[in-house]
N, C-alpha and C positions, 0 to 999 in steps of 0.2 A: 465245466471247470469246477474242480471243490476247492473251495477257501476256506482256512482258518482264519480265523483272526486270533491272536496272542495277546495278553498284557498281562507282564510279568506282575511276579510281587512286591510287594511295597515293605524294606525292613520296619521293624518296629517302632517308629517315633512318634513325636509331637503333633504330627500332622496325622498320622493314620487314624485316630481315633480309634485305634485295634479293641483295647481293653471295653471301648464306652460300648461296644457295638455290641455286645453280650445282654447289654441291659434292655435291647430296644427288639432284640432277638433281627439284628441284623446282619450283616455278614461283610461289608463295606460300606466304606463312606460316600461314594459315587460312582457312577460307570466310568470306562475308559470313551469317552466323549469324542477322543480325536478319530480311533480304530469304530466306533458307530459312523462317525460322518465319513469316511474311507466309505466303510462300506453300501454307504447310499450312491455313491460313484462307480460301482459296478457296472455290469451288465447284469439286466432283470434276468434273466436266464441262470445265472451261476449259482452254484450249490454254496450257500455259507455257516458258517459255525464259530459261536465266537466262545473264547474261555477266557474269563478275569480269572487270575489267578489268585485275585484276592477273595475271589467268593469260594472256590474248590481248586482240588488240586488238577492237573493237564498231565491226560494220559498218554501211553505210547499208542496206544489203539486211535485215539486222535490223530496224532500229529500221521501217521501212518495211511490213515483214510485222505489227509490233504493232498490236493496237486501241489499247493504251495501254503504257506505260512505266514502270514503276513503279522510283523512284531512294530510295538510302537513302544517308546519308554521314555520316560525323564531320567535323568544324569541317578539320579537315588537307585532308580531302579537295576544297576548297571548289573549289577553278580546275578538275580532274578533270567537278565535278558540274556548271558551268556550261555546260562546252563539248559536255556532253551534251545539259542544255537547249537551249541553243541550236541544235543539229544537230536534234533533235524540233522544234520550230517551225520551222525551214527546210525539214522532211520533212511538216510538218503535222500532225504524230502527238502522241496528248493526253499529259499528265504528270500524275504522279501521286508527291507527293512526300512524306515521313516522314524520321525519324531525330534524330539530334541534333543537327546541323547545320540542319536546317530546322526543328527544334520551336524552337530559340532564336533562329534568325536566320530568321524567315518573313517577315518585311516585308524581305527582302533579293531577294526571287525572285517579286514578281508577277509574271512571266512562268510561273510553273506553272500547268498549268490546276488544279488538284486540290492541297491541303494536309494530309496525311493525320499531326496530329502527336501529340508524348507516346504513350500506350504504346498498340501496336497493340490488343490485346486487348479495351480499348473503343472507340479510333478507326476502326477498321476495319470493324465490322459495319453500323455506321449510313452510313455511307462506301458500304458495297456493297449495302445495304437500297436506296437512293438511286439507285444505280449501275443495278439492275433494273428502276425505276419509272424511269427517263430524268430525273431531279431530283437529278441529283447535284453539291452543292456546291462551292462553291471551299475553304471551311475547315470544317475540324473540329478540335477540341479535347476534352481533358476533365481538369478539374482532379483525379477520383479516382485512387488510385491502382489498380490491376490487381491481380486473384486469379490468381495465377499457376498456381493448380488447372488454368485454363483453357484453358493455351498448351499448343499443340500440339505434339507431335514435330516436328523438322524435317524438311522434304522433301528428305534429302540424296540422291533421286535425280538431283535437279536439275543436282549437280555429278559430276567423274571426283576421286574421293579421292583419287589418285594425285599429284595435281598439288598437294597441298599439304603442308606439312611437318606438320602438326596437324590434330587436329579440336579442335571448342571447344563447348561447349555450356557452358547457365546453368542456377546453381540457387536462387540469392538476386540480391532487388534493395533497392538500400536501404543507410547508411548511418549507423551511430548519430552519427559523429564531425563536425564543421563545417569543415573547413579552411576559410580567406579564400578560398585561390585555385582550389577543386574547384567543379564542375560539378554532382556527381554526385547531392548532396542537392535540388539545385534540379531538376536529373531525375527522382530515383526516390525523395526524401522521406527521414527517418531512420529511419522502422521499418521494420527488416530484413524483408522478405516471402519466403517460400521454395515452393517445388514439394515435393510429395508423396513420402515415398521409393520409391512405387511407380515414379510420374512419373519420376523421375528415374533408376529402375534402367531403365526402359522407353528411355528414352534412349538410354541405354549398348549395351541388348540392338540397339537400333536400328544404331548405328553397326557394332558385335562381326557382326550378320549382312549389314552391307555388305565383309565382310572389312575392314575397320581396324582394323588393329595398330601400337600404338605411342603417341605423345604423346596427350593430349587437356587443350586450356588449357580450367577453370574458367573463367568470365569476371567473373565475378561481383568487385565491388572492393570488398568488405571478407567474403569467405566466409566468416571466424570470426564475424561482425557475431552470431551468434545461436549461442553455441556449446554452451551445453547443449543445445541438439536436436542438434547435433553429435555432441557425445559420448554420449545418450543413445540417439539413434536411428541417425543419417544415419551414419555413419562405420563403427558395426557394423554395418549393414548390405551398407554398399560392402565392409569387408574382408569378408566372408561372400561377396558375389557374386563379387569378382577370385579369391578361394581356388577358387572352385565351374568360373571359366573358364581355371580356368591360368594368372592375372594376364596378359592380352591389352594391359593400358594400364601405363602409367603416367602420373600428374597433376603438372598444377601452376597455379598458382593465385594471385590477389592478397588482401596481408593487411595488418592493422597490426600494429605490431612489439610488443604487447602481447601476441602471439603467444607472446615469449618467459618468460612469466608462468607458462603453462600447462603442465605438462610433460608432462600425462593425453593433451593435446591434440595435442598434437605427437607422442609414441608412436603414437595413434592414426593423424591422418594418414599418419605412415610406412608403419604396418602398412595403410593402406588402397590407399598406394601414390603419395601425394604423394612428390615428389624437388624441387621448387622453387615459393618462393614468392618474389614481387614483394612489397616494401615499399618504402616512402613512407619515405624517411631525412629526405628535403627538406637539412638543413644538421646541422653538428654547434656550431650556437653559437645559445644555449639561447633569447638575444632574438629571432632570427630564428623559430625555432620561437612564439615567445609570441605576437610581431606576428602571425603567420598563424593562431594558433589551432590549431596541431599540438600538444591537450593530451597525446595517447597517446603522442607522443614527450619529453614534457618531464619533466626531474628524474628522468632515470635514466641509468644508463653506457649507453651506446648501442652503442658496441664490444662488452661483455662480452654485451649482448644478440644482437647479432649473431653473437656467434662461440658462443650457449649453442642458437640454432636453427640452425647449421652439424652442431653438436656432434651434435643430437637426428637428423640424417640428412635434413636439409631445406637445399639450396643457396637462396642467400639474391642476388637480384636489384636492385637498389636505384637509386630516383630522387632524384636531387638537384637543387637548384636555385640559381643565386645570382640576385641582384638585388633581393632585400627591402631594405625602408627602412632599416633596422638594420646591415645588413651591414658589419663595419669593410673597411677597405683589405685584412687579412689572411685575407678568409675565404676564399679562391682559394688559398693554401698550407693553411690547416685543410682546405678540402676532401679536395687531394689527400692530403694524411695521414691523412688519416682511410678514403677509401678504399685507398689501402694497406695501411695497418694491417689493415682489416679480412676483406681476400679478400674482398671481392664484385669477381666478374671481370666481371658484366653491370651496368657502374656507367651508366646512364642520366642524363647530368647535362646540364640542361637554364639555361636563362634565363627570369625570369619573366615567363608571360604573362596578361593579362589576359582571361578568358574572357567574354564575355555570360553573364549568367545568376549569377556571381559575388560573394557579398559585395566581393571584392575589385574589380573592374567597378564596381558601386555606388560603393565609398570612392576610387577613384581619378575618378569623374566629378565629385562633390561637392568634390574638391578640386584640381577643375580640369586634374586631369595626365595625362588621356586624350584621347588622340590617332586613335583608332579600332579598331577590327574587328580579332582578329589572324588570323593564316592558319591558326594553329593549329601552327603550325613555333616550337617552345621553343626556338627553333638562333641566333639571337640577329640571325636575317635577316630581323626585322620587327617589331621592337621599337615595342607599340603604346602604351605611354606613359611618361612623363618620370619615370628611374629618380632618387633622391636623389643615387648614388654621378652622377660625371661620367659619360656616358655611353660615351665612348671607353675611360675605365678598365673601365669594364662590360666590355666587350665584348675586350678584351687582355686580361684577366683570365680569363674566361672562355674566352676562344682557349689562354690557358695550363695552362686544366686537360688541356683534352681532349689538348694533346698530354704531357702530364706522363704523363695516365693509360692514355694508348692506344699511347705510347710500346711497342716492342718491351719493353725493359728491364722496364719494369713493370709492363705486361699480364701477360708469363711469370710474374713474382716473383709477381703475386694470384693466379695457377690454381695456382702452386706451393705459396700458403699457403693456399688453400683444400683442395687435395686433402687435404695434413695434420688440417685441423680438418674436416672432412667425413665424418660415421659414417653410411654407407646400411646398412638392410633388405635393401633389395630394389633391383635396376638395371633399369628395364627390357628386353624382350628386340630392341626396335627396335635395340639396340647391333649386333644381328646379322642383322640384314637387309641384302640387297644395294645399299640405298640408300648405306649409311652405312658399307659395305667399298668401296665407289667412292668416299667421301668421303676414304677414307683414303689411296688411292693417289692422289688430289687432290690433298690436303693435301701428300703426300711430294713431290712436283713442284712445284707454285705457290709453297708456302711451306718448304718445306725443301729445294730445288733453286733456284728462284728468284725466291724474294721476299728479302728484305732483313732477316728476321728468320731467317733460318735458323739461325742462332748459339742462337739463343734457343728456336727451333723442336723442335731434335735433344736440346737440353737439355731440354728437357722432355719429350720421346719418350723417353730410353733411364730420364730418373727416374720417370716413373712407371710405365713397362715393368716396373721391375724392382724397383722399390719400392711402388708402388700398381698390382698389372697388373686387379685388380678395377676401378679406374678410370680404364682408358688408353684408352677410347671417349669416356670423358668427357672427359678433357683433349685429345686432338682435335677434341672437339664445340668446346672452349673453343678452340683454336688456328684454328678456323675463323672462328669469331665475331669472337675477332679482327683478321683479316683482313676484317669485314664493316664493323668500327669504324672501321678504321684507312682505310678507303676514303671513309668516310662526314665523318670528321673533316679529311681533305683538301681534299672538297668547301669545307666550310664555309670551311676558310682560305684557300681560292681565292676564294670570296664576300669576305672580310674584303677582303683582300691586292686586289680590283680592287675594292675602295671600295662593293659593290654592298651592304652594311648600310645598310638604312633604317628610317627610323621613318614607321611609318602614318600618312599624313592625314588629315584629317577628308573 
């Protein structure tokens, strides 16, 4: 049997790091993680081929050599996954489809021949049980949740490491908290489920003997979600293996910001070798947080939280969102004050979307104000249902964060006030790879030669040269990123500025 494997492409935003990847001479930001662990479910015997389509383009001579096709995608990548379907029935070649994307929206895609949904670990055996006997289904489901005892290593033969900026592997699935507008609990349930610590040193030892060195993102969206097995097993454990390999990684990871609670916890991850986590800020105005059910963020100083796991040696990444029912006129100046104030330089600020699969999906059909399906783009270029605030103001408002915060002036002043409040352990040793010394002499030309922040650029090169020089890999990593925001936020307002914001129809 030949197998492809497919993952489409990722449009241009916030998340892809498209633009930063230029500078590090890499070509994406991670593997497709879920389509590697598929493929360790196989059978040893079968022919495989995978193509990210974020590293090269996917030819017809491909898809043409497969028996089948095997596609996995998140809700963003939705237009990417179609035009793959569609080139497989023009090639005549079967499909075989999974992921998040199609476990929520599968009455979107009868045209796949194969519906492989929810979590491989059970959907996939009976899928290829079928597959052998020549009776193999159009759907599979399964309401249980998955023992993650079971998942396999991933098959990172499959890809060239080189071509990406990270590796990523998982160790928890699951969720205690409900937000309105997450996905995540209607995927993978509240009870935190986690892999073995063997499982997951086996992992590590996996990547460590494909020579990777450097980042590796946790994927997992609440990793604390179960933190005494944290602090009692998993984390002495991890600092015991990185001491044993010379610290080869260093992590980063998504949390909730009751992170800041814990101080055992935070020590630990430092020592284990976390340097950043992703948290969920969503707004700093405390109705907006209550309408959504953001209880882990309510009734505490949110600032002092942030700047107390800055403090503990953990750079702090943060998503925001306007467009809650709640939201006064002023929460577009709270916002950017608040990221100011705070130093988070990787401010992720989004507009709200409504997901399938969502309480909030549910509350906005019941009351009438859903418009349809979003693309999965929070960017405010498909606004799929009827915001309270006017929708123009939405949308100016939100046009006026991003340029407030990705503004030169103000990008610098947050990596300036973060390097201050920032206490690292340990830096990882990827600062000194030749990836990231070409990044540098990038940086000195594109953006301190001729980009338009240069002023801003040098400023921040000779301060923390000479005041923070333990962290002047970081603040270039930061001045890069920069430049990847600042690309990305142009877009949008070229979308605004030619009227191309729309709202979904039915």
């Amino acid at each position: 049997m030949k197998i492809l494997l497919v993952y489409p492409r990722y449009p241009d935003t916030f998340w892809s790091f498209r633009y930063a990847m230029k500078f590090i001479a890499r070509k994406a930001s991670f593997p497709p993680l879920g389509l590697l662990t598929v493929a360790a479910m196989f059978p040893g015997e079968w022919d495989q081929k995978l193509v990210d389509m974020n590293v090269r383009p996917l030819s017809d001579e491909e898809l043409a050599w497969a028996d089948y096709v095997f596609i996995s995608a998140m809700t963003i990548q939705r237009e990417s996954a179609r035009e793959v379907i569609a080139r497989c029935r023009q090639l005549g070649v079967k499909t075989v489809a999974g992921g998040p994307l199609f476990t929520a929206c599968h009455e979107d895609f009868p045209e796949v021949d194969h519906l492989v949904l929810g979590e491989a670990e059970l959907t996939l055996p009976p899928f290829l049980a079928d597959l052998a006997k020549g009776a193999a289904r159009h759907f599979y489901a399964d309401d249980r949740r998955a023992d993650l005892k079971t998942t396999p290593i991933p098959l990172w033969e499959l890809i060239d490491v080189r071509n990406y900026a990270a590796m990523n592997i998982q160790y928890s699935r699951g969720c205690p908290f409900d937000c309105e507008f997450c996905d995540i609990t209607a995927l993978f349930g509240h009870k935190p489920r986690t892999k073995g610590i063997a499982q997951l040193l086996a992992e590590l030892d996996s990547l460590h003997a494909r020579g990777w060195r450097g980042a590796i993102f946790l994927v997992d969206d609440n990793f604390i979600a179960d933190r005494g097995k944290l602090k009692r097993e998993v984390l002495p454990a991890l600092i015991d293996w990185m001491e044993s390999k010379g610290r080869p990684f260093y992590f980063y990871t998504e949390a909730s910001i009751d992170l800041a609670d814990d101080a055992q916890l935070m020590e630990l991850m430092v020592r284990a070798g976390f340097e950043e986590v992703f948290i969920g800020i969503e707004t700093p105005h405390e109705e907006g947080l209550a309408e959504s059910g953001k209880l882990q963020n309510r009734n505490r100083d949110m600032l002092s939280s942030v700047k107390c796991i800055q403090q503990a040696g953990l750079q702090v990444h943060g998503g925001f969102i306007v467009g809650f029912d709640s939201d006064p006129p002023e929460i577009f100046d709270r916002q950017i004050r608040f990221i100011q104030e705070s130093g988070i330089v990787t401010a992720m600020v989004g507009i709200l979307i409504a997901l399938r699969g969502t309480r909030l999906y549910q509350r906005l059909g019941r009351e009438g104000r859903l418009l349809g399906d979003t693309s999965g783009n929070n960017t405010g270029l498909g606004l799929n249902f009827i915001p309270r605030m006017e929708t123009k103001a939405l949308i100016d408002g939100y046009h006026r964060i991003l340029e407030a915060i990705y503004s030169p002036r103000n990008y610098y002043q947050r990596v300036i006030r973060l390097l201050r409040e920032y206490r690292p352990q340990h830096l990882g040793k990827f600062h000194l790879q030749s990836g990231y010394i070409g990044a540098l002499c990038k940086s000195i030309l594109f953006l301190g030669v001729l980009g338009r922040e240069r002023f801003h650029f040098w400023k921040l090169f000779f301060w923390s040269l000479f005041r923070k020089p333990r962290l002047f890999p970081l603040a270039i990593t930061y001045a890069v990123y920069g430049f990847h925001f600042r690309k990305v936020a142009e877009n949008i307002r070229r979308g605004i500025e030619g009227n191309t914001i729309t709202r979904v129809d039915l």
